[in-house]
C-alpha positions, 0 to 999 in steps of 0.5 A: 393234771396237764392235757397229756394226762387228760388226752390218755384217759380219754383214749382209755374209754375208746374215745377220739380225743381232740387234736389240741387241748389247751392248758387252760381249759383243764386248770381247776379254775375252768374245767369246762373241757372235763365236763366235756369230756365226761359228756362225750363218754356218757354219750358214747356208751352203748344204749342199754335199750337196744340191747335190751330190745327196744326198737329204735323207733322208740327212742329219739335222737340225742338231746343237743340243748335244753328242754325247750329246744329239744321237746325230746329230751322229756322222753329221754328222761323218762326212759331213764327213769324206767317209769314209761308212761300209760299211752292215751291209746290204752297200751300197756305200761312197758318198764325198763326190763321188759321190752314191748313185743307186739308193736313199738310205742308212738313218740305222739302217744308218749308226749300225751301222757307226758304232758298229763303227767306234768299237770298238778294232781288236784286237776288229774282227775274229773271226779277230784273236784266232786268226791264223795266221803267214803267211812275207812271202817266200822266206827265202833268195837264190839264192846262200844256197840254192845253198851250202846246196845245194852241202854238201848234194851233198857229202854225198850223194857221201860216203854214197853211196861209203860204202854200198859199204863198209858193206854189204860190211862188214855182209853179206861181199859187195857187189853188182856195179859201183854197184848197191851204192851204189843198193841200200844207200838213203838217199843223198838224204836230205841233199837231203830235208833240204834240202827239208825247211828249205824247207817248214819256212820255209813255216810247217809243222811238223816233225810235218806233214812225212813223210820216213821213215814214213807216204810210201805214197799210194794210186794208181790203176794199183797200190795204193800208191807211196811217195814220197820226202817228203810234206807233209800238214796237217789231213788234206790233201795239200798236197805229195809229192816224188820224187827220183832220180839215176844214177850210171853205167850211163847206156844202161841206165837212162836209160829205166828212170828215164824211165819211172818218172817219167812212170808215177809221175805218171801214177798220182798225178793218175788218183788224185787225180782219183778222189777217193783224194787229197782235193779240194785240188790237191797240188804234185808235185815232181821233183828228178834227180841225174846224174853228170858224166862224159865218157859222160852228156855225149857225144852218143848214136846213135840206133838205126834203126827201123821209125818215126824217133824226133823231131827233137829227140832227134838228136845229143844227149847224156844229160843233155839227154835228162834235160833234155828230159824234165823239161821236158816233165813240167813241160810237160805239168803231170805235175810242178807243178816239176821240177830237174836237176842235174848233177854231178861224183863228189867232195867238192868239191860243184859242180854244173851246171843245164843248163836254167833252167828246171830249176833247184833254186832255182826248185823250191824257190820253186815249193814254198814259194809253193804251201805258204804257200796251204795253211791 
């Protein structure tokens, strides 16, 4: 291409061509003068930001050398970019399509962000240095959680037939029918460990969890309850659990449990709602254990008395009472979760969930969400 050539593509972009263009400049060996050329076209394009709406007072001047001499060249460059930056003021991001309506963007407040944009990433946040690992999800699928489960009652069945025999042995003499095996304690600590993994995968330390020692809360129709498990981290109350079961004598106890549960929950949210417990929201879990036999299972008469009892409890057997029940805590929020299960006396380990929205994989679930939000 001689330099004709050159100045008649030149004229066909609307561009003033030189006067004289040497040879010597357009040869292949020097094509300095065709860089040029392309430059002065880029530069004598219309600016697609004006047309687009921009305000001139937004974009600087055209760069005349590098980035040192010209601090304003960065702005340009992130203009073309179409990724403008947050200004430190609190403005809105504005992208390339849409153009700021309210007020123009200040060159001072673009430099800031550009400047925080160039720093490296472990320095561009305060809390990058000092995070706290958080779990990405629950750690195990309900059958895992159902196996850990399942030896979990095993065990349960063991200490509580052995408790019995243990207090015969220690003290000559047992207490009549299974009030020994209830009397002798400690029979769910196998599911308090169980709970315990559960709160454990969540992130919290083996200090932060109460399972033995410090488990009285103040309440607001008494002075303490204990709890079965607590969960505490910086001073807050972040979860308590309460378990129970019945192993026989079921017409007797059946209100007993009832309105233990009902009465402990009643005394914890009074409580908290008058400030003894902190100002977060706590979990309240309830966790129940009945025996399968054939009399937890039957239907049970209702007695006749002056006002009929609802309809919902006619011709049904005790473990859908407990059903009921725990439904209806969970219902009327005094249990964030509840979880019944039913089981038969034995090493075998099976186990029943009636309802299922009782169940302890849901219970668990429950807990472990509510403790991952508790920094």
């Amino acid at each position: 291409m001689d330099a004709n050539e050159v100045k008649a593509s030149i004229a066909a972009f609307g561009i003033a061509a030189p006067k004289s263009l040497p040879k010597s400049r357009v040869c292949w060996r020097q094509p300095r003068q065709t860089v040029l050329a392309r430059k002065n076209f880029r530069e004598a394009l219309p600016n697609p930001r004006l047309s687009a709406g921009w305000p001139e007072s937004t974009i600087p001047d055209k760069p005349t050398n590098r980035f040192k001499k010209n601090p304003a060249l960065p702005l340009k460059a992130a203009l073309r970019s179409n990724m403008f930056p947050v200004a430190d003021s609190g403005s809105v991001a504005r992208s390339f399509f849409h153009p700021p309506s309210v007020s123009s963007i200040q060159y001072s407040d673009v430099s800031a962000a550009l400047q925080v944009a160039r720093k490296p990433a472990h320095h561009s946040s305060p809390l990058s240095t000092n995070r706290i690992s958080v779990p990405s999800g629950f750690p195990w699928t309900e059958a895992q959680l159902g196996a850990k489960l399942r030896k979990a009652i095993i065990a349960y069945w063991y200490h509580r037939g052995g408790q019995g025999k243990r207090q015969g042995k220690r003290l000559g003499t047992r207490d009549v029918g299974t009030r020994s095996e209830v009397t002798g304690g400690q029979h769910l600590n196998t599911i308090c460990g169980l709970l315990r993994d559960v709160v454990k995968a969540a992130g919290f330390k083996e200090s932060e969890i109460f399972l033995k020692n410090g488990l009285e809360l103040p309440g607001y129709f008494r002075p303490q309850k204990r709890w079965d498990m607590i969960v505490i981290r910086n001073g807050r109350l972040c979860a308590a659990v309460e378990l129970k079961s019945q192993v026989g004598s079921f017409g007797n106890n059946f209100n007993n449990r009832s309105e233990e549960a009902i009465g402990s929950s009643t005394d914890f949210w009074t409580a908290y709602r008058e400030g003894a417990l902190g100002a977060q929201t706590p979990w309240l879990g309830f966790f129940f254990l009945l025996e399968l036999v054939e009399k937890s299972t039957r239907p049970v008469a209702l007695k006749h008395g002056l006002f009929p009892p609802l309809p919902i409890f006619h011709g049904t057997s005790y473990s859908e009472r407990y059903a009921i029940l725990c439904e209806r805590l969970v219902l009327e929020r005094k249990y964030t979760s509840a979880a019944l299960l039913i089981s038969p006396r034995g090493r075998i380990g099976d186990f029943n969930e009636p309802n299922a929205a009782l169940t302890f994989y849901a219970l668990a679930k429950s807990l472990h969400g509510h403790l991952i939000g508790c920094i």
